[in-house]
C-alpha positions, 0 to 999 in steps of 0.5 A, a space after each residue: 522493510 518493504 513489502 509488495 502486494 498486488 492491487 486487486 481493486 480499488 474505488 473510483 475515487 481515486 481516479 477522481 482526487 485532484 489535491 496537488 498533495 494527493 494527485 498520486 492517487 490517480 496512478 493507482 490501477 488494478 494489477 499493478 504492483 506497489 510497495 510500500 515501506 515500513 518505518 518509524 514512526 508507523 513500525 511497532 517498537 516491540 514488533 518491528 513490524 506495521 500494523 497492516 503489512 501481511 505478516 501472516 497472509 499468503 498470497 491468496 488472502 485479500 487484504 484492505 488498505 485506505 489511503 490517508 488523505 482520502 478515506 474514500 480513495 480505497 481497495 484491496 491487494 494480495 501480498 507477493 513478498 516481503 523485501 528488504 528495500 523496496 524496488 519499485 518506481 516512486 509513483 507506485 512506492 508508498 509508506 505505511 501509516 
């Protein structure tokens, strides 16, 4: 499954990362929507769900996140929904880890 959330802040560190890997940091901005998917190995077996994804948040709850590969590239989002399939473009579609 995928879930959408909409970034509300994050650190300048990302705008900062420059690793051919990890450029895609760069194109975070506050307000816009990503989504982010969930599959093995990150999904729960028993669950079948990721740990982080906002299962019991609403839309007002601020939630964290941290990107792998910079632990100071960091923010906060608020869940929109819950999707089957993820429909947003590339550059803002992530994987849950």
């Amino acid at each position: 499954y995928c879930v959408e959330f909409k970034t509300e802040s994050l650190s300048q560190h990302c705008a900062l990362e420059n690793r051919p890997y990890a450029r895609w940091m760069q194109y975070l901005r506050e307000g816009h929507t990503v989504c982010v998917a969930c599959q093995p190995p990150a999904m729960n077996a028993d669950t079948q769900r990721c740990s982080g994804d906002g299962h019991n948040a609403d839309g007002g709850k601020i939630l964290h996140w941290e990107a792998v590969g910079n632990s100071q590239c960091q923010g906060t989002w608020k869940k929109i929904r819950q999707l089957e399939h993820c429909s947003c473009p590339l550059v803002h579609s992530f994987i849950f880890t």
